[in-house]
C-alpha positions as CSV (number, residue, x, y, z in Angstrom):
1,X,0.0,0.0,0.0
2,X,1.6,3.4,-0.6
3,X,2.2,5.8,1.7
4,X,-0.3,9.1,1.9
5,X,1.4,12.5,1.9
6,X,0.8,14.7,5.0
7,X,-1.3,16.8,2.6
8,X,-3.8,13.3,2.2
9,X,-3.5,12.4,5.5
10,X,-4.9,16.3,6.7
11,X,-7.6,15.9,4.2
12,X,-8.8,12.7,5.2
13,X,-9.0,14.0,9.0
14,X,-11.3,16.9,8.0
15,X,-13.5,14.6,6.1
16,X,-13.6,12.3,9.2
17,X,-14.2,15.3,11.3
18,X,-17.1,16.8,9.4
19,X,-18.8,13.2,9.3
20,X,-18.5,13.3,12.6
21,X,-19.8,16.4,13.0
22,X,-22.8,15.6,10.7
23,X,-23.4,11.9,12.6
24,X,-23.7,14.2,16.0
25,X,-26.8,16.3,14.8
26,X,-28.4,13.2,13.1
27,X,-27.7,11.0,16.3
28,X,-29.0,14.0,17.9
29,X,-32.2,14.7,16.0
30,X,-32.9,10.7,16.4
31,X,-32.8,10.9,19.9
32,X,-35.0,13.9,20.3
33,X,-37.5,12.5,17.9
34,X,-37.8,9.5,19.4
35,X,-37.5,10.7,23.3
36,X,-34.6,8.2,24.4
37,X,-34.8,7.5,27.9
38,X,-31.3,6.5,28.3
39,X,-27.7,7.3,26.4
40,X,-26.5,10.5,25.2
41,X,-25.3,11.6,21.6
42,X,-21.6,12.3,23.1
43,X,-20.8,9.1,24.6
44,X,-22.1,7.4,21.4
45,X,-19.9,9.6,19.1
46,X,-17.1,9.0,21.4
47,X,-17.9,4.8,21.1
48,X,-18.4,5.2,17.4
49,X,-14.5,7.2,17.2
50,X,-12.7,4.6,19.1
51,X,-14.4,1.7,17.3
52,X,-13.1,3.9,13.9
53,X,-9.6,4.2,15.5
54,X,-9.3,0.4,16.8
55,X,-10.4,-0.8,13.3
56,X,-8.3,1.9,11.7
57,X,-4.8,0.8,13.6
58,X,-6.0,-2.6,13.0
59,X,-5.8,-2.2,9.5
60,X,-2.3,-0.8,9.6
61,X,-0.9,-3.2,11.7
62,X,-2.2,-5.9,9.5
63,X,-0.8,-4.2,6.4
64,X,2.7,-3.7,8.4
65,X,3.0,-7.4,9.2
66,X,2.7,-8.0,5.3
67,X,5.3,-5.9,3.8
C-alpha cells in the first residue's frame, strides 16, 4: 500500500471530522424524535470514534506485518 502524503492524510481528517460532526446532529435529531430515555449523543460519538480508530490501527498493523 503506498504511503499518503501529509497533505492526504490532513484531508482525510477533515473529512472524518465533518462526518462526525454531521453523525452528532443526526444522532441528535434521532434521539430527540424519538425521546430516548437512556444514552447521550456524546458518549455514542465517542464509542463510534474509538471503534473507527481500533479498526483503523488494525488495519495498519495488519498491512505492516505483510510488507
Amino acid at each position: 500500500m503506498a504511503t499518503l502524503s501529509e497533505e492526504q492524510v490532513t484531508d482525510i481528517f477533515f473529512i472524518v471530522l465533518l462526518v462526525f460532526l454531521g453523525l452528532f446532529f443526526v444522532i441528535e435529531a434521532l434521539m430527540a424524535s424519538y425521546n430516548a430515555k437512556f444514552g447521550h449523543t456524546t458518549g455514542i460519538i465517542v464509542m463510534l470514534g474509538i471503534f473507527l480508530s481500533f479498526i483503523i490501527k488494525t488495519v495498519a498493523t495488519k498491512d505492516e506485518e505483510l510488507t
